[in-house]
Phi, psi and omega in degrees: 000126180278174189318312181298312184287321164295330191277341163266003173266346162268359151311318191282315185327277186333297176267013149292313179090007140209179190275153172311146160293155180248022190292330224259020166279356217247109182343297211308347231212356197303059187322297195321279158348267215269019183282341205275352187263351153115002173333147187265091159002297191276337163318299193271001157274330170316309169292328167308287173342293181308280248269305186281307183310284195325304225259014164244016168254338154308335177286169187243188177324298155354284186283324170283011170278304153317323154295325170279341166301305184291303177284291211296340190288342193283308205292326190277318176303328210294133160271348148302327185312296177322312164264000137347113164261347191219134174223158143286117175238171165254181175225123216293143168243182143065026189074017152309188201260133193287160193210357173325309238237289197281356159283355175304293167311314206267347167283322197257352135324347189060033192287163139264135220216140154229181194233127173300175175211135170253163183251066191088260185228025189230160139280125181258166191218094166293076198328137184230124158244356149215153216270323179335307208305303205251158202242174189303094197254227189286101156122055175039020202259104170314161201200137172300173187268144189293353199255357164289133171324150213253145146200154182289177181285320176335334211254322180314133156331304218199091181253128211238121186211113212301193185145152178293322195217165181197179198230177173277007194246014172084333175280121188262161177225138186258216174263357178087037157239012167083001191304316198253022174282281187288004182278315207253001168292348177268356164261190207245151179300350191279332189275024208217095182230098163312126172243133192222177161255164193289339143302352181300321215257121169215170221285341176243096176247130161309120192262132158265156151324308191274338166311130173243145164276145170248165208256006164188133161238133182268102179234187155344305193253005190154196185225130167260107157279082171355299205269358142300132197273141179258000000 
């Protein structure tokens, strides 16, 4: 990267408030290019997908540690977070963005945390007071027990919520089976917050029908309100 180039990429920093992903400098990955050509949606999420898992599974222990600390301090400022009484968490695989640390925190804080469990072609949301309790459930993802207290999502505070890739406009691409797509449509957005690393974020996700937005995301360098235009 030359001198020009670096320095307008610490401009976007500076007014994004975090950094741009850096796949789409790379032809194969170009959204721009290809909006103007009839692209197959499902195709070029497909390849996102592939492309953003491989480069976060690629980090080692270390670095998603260091990186999820630095998102819960961001995640921790937040004054919705804060006056939560009930959050939703996930229980991070594949390198996700970790999530071990803020039920720790957010437990000796006095929230009740729940863990999704899926349920047929649904997500149930399951009070966890301790991370031992859940064990291995369908797509190898730990999961409450079926006999933990219930609570709808409606009533959950705060659904904390993972994803591969996510735009500055709240649209995420998961693993593509829809679950938290159909779990968060009836709430309201402000209660629908992404945790990403910062490569994570990039300028475009291709929209399905079916697709939901989340209405802030928390990575590294900052936090993105969704439902604000930048």
């Amino acid at each position: 990267m030359s001198i020009g180039e670096e320095e307008g990429e610490k401009a976007r920093k500076r007014r994004f408030r975090i950094a741009l992903g850096s796949g789409f400098r790379e032809p194969a990955l170009n959204l721009s290019n290809l909006l103007g050509k009839g692209f197959d949606v499902l195709k070029v999420k497909s390849d996102l997908r592939r492309y953003f898992l491989e480069k976060r599974l690629s980090l080692s222990y270390i670095e998603t540690y260091k990186r999820s600390e630095k998102i819960k301090r961001n995640l921790f400022e937040l004054k919705s977070f804060l006056e939560a009484r009930s959050i939703a968490l996930y229980y991070p695989i594949k390198n996700e963005v970790r999530t071990q640390s803020i039920f720790k925190s957010a437990k000796e804080l006095g929230k009740d945390i729940y863990f999704p469990r899926v349920q047929g072609t649904i997500l149930e949301f399951r009070e966890v007071t301790d991370l031992s309790v859940l064990k291995i459930g369908r797509f190898g993802i730990p999961e409450p027990g079926l006999y933990s207290p219930k609570l709808e999502i409606k009533d959950i505070d705060l659904i904390i919520i993972p994803g591969i890739a996510f735009d500055r406009l709240g649209l995420r691409i998961g693993y593509g089976k829809g679950y938290y797509d159909r779990a968060i449509s009836e709430i309201d957005g402000k209660k629908r917050i992404g945790l990403a690393y910062d490569f994570q974020l990039i300028d475009l996700v291709p929209l399905e029908r079916c697709d939901e937005k989340v209405g802030m995301i928390v990575a590294e360098s900052g936090v993105i309100i969704c439902e604000r235009r930048m």
